[in-house]
Backbone as XML, in Angstrom:
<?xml version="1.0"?>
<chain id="A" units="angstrom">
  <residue number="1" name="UNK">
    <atom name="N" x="-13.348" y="11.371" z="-6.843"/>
    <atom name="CA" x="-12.055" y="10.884" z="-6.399"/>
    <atom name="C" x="-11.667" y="11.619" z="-5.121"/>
  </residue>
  <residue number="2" name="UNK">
    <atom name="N" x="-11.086" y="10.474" z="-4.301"/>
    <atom name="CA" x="-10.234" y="11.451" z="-2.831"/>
    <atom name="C" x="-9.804" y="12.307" z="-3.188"/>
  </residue>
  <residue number="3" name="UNK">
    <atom name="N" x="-9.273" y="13.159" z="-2.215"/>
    <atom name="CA" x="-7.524" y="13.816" z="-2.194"/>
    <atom name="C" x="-6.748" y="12.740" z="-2.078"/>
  </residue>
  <residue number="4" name="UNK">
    <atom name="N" x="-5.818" y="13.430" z="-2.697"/>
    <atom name="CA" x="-4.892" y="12.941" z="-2.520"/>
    <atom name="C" x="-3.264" y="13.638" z="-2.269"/>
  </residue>
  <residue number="5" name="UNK">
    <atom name="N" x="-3.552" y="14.869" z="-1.264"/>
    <atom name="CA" x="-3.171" y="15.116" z="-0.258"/>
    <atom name="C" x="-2.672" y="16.553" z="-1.385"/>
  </residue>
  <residue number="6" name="UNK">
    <atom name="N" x="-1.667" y="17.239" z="-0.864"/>
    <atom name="CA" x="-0.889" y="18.557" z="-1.736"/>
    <atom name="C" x="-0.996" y="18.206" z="-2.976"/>
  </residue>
  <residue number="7" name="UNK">
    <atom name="N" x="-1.672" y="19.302" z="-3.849"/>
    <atom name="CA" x="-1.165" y="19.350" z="-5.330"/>
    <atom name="C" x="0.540" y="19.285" z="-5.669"/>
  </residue>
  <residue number="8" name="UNK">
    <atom name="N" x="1.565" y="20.023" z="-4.976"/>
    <atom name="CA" x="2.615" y="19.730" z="-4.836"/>
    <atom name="C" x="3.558" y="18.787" z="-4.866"/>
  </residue>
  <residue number="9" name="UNK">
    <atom name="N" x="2.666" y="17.827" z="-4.068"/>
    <atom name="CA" x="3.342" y="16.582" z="-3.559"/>
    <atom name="C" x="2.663" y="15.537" z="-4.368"/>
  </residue>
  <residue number="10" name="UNK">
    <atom name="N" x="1.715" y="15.905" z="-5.706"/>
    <atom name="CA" x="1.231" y="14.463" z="-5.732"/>
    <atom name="C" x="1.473" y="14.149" z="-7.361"/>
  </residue>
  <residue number="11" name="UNK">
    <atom name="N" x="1.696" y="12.852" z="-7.977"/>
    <atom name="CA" x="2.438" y="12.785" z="-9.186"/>
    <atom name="C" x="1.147" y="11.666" z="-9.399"/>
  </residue>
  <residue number="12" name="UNK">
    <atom name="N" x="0.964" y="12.207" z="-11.017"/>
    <atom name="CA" x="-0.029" y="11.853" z="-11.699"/>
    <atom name="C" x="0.849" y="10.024" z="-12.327"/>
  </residue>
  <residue number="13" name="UNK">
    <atom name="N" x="0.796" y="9.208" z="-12.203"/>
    <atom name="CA" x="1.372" y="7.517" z="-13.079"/>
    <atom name="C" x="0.701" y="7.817" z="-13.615"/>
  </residue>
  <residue number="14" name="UNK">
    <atom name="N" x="0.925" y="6.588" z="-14.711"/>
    <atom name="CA" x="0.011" y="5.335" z="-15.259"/>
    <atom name="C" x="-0.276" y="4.273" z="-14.002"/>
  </residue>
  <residue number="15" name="UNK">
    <atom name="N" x="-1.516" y="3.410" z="-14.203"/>
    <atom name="CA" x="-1.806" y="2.586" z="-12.785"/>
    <atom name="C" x="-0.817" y="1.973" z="-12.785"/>
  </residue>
  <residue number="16" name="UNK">
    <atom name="N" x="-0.533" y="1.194" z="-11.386"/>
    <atom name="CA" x="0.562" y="0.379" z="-11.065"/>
    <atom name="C" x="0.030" y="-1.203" z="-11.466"/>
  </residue>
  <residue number="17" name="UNK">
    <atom name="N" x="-1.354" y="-1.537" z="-12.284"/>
    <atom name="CA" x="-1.758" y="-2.470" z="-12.457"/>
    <atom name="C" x="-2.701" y="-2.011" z="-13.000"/>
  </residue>
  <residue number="18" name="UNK">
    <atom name="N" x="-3.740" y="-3.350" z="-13.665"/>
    <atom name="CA" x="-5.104" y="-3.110" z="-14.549"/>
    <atom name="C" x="-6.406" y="-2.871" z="-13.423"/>
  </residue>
  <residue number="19" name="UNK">
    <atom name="N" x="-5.475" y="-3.215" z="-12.599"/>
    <atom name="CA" x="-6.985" y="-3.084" z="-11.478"/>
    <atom name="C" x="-7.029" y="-1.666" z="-10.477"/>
  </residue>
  <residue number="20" name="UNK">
    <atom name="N" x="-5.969" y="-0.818" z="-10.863"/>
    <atom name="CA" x="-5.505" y="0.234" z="-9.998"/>
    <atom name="C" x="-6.778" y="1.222" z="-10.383"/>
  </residue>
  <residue number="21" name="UNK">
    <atom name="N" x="-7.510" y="1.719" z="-9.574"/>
    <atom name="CA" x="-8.561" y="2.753" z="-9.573"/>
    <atom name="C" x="-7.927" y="3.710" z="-10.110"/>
  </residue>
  <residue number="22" name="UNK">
    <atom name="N" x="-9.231" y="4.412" z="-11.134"/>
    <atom name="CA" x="-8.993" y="5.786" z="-11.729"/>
    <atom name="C" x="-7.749" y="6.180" z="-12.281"/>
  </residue>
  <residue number="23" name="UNK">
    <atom name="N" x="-6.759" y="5.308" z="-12.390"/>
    <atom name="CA" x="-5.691" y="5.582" z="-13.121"/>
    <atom name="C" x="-4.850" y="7.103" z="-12.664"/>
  </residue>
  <residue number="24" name="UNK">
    <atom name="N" x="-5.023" y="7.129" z="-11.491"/>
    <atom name="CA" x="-3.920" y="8.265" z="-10.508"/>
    <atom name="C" x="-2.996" y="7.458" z="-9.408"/>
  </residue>
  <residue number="25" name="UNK">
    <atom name="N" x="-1.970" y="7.358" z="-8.942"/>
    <atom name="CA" x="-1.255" y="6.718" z="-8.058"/>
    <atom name="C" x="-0.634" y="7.905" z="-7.504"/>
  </residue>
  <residue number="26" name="UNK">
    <atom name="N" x="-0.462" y="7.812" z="-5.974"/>
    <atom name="CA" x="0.311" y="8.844" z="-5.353"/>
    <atom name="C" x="1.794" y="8.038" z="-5.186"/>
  </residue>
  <residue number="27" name="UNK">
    <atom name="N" x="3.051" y="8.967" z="-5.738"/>
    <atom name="CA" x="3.936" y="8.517" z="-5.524"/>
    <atom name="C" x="4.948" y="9.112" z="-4.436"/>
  </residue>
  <residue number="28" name="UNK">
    <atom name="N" x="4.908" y="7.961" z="-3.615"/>
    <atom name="CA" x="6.100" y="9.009" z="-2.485"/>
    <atom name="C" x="7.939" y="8.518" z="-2.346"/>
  </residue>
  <residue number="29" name="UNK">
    <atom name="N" x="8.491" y="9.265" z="-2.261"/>
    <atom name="CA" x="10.231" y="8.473" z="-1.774"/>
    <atom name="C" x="10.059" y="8.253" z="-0.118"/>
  </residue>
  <residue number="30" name="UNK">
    <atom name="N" x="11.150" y="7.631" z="-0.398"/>
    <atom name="CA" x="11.116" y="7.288" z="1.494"/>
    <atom name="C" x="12.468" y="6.745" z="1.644"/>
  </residue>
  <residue number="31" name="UNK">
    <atom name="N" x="13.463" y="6.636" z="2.617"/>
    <atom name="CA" x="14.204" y="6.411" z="2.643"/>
    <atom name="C" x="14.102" y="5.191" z="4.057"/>
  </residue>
  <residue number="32" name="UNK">
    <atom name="N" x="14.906" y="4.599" z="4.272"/>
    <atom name="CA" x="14.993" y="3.647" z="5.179"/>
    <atom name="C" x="14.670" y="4.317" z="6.768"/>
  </residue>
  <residue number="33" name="UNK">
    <atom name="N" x="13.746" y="3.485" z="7.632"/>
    <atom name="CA" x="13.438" y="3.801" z="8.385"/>
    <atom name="C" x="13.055" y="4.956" z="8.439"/>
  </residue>
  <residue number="34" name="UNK">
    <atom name="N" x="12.177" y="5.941" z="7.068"/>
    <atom name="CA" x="10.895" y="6.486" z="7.086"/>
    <atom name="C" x="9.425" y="5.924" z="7.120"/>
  </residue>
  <residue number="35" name="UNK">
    <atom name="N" x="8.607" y="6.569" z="7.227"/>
    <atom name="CA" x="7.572" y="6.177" z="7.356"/>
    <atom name="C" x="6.093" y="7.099" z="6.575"/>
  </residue>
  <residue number="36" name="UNK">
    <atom name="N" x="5.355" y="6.297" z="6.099"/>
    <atom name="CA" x="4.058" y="7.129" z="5.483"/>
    <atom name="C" x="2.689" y="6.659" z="6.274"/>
  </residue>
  <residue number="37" name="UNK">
    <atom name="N" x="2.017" y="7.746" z="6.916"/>
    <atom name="CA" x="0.697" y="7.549" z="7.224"/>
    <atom name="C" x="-0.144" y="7.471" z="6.452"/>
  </residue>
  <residue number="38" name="UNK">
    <atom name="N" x="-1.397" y="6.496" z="6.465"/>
    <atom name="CA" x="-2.758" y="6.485" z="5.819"/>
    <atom name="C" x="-3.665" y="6.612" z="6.819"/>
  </residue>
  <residue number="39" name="UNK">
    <atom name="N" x="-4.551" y="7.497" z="6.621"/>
    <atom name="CA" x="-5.524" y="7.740" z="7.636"/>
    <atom name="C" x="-4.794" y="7.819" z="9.025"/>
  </residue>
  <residue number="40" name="UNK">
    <atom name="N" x="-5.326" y="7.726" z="10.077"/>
    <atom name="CA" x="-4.850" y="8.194" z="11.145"/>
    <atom name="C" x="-4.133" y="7.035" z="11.861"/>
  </residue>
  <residue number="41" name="UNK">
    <atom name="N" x="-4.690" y="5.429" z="11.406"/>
    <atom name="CA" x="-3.919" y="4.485" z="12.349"/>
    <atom name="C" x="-3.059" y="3.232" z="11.482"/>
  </residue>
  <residue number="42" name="UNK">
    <atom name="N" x="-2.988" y="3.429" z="10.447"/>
    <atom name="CA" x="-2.189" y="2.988" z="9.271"/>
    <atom name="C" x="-0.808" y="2.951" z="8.727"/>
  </residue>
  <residue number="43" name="UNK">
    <atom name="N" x="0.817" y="2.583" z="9.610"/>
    <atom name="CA" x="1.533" y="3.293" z="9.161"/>
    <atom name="C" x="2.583" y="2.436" z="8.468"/>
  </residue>
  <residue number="44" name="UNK">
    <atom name="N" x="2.951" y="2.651" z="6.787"/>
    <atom name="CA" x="3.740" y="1.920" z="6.314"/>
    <atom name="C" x="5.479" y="2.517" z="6.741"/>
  </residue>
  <residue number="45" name="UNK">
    <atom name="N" x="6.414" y="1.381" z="6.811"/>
    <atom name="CA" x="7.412" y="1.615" z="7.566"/>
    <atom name="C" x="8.329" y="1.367" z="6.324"/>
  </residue>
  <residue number="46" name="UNK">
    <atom name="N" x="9.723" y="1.770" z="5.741"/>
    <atom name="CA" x="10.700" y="1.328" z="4.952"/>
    <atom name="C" x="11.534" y="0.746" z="5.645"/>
  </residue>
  <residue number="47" name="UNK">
    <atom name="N" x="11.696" y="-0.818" z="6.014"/>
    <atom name="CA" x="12.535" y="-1.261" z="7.131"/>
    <atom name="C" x="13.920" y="-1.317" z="6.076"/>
  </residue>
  <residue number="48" name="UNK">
    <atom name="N" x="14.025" y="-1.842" z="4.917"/>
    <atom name="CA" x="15.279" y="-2.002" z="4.544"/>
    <atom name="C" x="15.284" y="-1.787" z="2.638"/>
  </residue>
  <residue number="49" name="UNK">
    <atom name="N" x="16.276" y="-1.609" z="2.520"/>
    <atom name="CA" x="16.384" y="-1.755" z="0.887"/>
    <atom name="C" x="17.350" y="-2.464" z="0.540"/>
  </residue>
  <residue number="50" name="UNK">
    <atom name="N" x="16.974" y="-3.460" z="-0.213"/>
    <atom name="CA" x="18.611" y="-4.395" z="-0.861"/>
    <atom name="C" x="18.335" y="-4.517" z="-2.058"/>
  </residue>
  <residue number="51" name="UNK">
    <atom name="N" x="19.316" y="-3.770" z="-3.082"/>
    <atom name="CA" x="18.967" y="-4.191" z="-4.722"/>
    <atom name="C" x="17.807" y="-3.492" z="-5.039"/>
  </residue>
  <residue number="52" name="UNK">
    <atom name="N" x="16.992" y="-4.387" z="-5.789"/>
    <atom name="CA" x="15.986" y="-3.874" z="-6.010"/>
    <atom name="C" x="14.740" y="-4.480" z="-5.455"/>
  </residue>
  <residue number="53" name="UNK">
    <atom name="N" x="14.623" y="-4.886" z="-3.874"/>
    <atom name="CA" x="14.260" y="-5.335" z="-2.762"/>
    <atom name="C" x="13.643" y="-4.403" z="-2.045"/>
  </residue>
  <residue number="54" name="UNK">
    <atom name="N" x="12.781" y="-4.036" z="-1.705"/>
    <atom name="CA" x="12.212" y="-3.314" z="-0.762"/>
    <atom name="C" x="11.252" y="-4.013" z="0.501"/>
  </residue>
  <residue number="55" name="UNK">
    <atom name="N" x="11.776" y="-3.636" z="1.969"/>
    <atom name="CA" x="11.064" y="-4.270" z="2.867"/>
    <atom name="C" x="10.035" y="-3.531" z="3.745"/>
  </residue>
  <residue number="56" name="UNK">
    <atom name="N" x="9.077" y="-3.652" z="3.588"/>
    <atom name="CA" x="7.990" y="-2.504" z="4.303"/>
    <atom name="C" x="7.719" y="-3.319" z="5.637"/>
  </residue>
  <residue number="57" name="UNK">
    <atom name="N" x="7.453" y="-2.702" z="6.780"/>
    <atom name="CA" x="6.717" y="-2.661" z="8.057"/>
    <atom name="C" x="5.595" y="-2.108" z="7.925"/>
  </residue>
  <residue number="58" name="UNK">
    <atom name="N" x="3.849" y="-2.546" z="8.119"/>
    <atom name="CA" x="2.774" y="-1.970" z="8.317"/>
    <atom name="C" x="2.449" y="-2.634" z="9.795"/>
  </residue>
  <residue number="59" name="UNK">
    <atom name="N" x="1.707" y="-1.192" z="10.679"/>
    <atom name="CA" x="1.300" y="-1.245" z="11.764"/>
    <atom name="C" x="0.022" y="-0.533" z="11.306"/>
  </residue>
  <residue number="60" name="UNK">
    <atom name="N" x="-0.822" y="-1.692" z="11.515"/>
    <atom name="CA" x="-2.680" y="-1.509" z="11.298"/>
    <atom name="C" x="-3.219" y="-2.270" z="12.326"/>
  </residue>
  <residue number="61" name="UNK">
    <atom name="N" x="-4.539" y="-1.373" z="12.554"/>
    <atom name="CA" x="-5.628" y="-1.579" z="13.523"/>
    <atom name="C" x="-6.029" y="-4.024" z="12.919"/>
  </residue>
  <residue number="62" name="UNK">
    <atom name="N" x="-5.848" y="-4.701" z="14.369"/>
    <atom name="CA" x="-5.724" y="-6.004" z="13.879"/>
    <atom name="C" x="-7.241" y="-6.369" z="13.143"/>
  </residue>
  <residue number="63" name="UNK">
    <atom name="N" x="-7.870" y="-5.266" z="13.080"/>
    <atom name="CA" x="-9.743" y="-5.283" z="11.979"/>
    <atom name="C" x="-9.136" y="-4.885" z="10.626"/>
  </residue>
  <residue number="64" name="UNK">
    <atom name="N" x="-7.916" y="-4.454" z="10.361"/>
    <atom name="CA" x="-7.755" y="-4.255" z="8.961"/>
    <atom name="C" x="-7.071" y="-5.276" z="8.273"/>
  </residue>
  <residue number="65" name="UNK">
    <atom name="N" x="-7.606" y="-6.328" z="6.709"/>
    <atom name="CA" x="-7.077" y="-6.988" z="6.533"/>
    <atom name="C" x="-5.381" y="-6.392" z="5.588"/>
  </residue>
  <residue number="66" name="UNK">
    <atom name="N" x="-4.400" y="-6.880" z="5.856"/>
    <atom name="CA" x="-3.439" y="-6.356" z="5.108"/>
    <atom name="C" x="-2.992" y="-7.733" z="4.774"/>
  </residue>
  <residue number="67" name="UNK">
    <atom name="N" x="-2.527" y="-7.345" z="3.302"/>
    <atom name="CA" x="-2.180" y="-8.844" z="1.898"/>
    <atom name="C" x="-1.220" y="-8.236" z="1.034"/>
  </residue>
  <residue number="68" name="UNK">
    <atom name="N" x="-0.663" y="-8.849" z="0.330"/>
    <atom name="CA" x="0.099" y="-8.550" z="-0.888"/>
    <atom name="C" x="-0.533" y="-8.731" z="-1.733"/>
  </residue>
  <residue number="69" name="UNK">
    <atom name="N" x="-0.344" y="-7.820" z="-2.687"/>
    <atom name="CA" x="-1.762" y="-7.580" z="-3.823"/>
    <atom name="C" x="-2.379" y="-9.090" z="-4.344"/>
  </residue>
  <residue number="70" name="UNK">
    <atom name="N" x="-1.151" y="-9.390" z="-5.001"/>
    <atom name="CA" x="-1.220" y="-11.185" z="-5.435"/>
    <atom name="C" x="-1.951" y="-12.016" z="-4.557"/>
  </residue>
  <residue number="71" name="UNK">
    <atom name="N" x="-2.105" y="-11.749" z="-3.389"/>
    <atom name="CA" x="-2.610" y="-12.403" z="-2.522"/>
    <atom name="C" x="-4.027" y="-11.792" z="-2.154"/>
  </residue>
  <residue number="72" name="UNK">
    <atom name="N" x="-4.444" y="-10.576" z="-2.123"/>
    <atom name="CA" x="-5.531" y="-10.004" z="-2.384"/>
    <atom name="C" x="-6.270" y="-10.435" z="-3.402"/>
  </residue>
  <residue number="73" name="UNK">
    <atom name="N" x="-5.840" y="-10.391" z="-4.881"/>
    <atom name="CA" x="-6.856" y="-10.577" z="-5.867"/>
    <atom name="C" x="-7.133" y="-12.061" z="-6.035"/>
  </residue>
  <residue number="74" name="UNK">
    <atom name="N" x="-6.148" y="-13.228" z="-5.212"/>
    <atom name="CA" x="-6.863" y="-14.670" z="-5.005"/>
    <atom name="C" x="-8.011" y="-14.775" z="-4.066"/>
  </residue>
  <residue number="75" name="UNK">
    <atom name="N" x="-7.811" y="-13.601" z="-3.076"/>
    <atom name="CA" x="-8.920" y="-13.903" z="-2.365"/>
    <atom name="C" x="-9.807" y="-13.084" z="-2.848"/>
  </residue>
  <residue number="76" name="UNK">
    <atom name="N" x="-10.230" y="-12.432" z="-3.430"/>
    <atom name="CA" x="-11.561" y="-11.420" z="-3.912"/>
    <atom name="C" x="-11.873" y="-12.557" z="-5.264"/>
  </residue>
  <residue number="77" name="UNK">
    <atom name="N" x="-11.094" y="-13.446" z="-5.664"/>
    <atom name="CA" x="-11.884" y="-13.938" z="-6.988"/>
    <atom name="C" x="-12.074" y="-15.665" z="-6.323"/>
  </residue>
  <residue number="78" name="UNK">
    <atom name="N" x="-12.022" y="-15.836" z="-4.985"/>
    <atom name="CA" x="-12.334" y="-16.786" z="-4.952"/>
    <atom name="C" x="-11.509" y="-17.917" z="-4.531"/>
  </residue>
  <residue number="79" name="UNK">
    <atom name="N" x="-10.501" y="-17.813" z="-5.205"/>
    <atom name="CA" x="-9.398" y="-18.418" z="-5.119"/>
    <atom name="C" x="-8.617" y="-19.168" z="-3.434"/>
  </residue>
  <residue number="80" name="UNK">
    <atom name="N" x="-9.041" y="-18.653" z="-2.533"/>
    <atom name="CA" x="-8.122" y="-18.659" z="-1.398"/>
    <atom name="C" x="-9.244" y="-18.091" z="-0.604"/>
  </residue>
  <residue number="81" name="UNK">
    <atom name="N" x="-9.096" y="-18.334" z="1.050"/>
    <atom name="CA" x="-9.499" y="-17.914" z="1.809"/>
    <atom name="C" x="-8.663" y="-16.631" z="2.938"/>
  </residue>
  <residue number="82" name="UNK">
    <atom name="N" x="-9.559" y="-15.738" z="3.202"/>
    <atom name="CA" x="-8.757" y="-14.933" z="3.963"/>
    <atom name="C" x="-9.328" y="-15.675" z="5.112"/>
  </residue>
  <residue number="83" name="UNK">
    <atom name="N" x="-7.562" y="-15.964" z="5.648"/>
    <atom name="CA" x="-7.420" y="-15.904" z="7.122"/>
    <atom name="C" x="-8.016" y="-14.777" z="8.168"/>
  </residue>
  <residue number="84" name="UNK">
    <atom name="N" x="-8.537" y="-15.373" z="9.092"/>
    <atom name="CA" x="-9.277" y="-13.715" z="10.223"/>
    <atom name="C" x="-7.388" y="-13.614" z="11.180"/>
  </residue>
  <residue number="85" name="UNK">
    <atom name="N" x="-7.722" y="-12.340" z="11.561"/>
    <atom name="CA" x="-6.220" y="-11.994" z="11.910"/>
    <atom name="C" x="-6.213" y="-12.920" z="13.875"/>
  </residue>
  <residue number="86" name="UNK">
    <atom name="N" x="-5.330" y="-12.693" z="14.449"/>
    <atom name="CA" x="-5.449" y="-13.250" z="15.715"/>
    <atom name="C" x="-5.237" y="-12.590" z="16.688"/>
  </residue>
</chain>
């Protein structure tokens, strides 16, 4: 298994799904208009919160595909085609 960054900082879940690897999730807070890096060119953004609404901004390299999970596991089983980005 990766790191997954500070022992400090990192909180053991249950997966966030049946398909969630190894059954560890890193959990972070963030407040509006924070931001979390992945790897070096990856950065998820908290643009807004309403309710129980959350709106993310990701800025990724246009070779990385980014989906909403639901929309990920139609395309890995077949289901749907991934679009190439533009």
């Amino acid at each position: 298994m990766g790191r997954l960054g500070n022992p400090s900082t990192r909180t053991a879940s249950p997966p966030a799904s049946p398909e969630a690897k190894e059954g560890v999730v890193l959990v972070l807070s963030r407040k509006p208009n924070q931001s979390i890096m992945i790897g070096n060119d990856i950065r998820i953004l908290v643009v807004e919160l309403d309710g129980d609404h959350v709106k993310l901004g990701i800025e990724a390299p246009r070779d990385v595909p980014v989906h909403r999970f639901e929309v990920f596991t139609e395309i890995r089983s077949g289901e749907l085609q991934e679009t190439p980005p533009q």
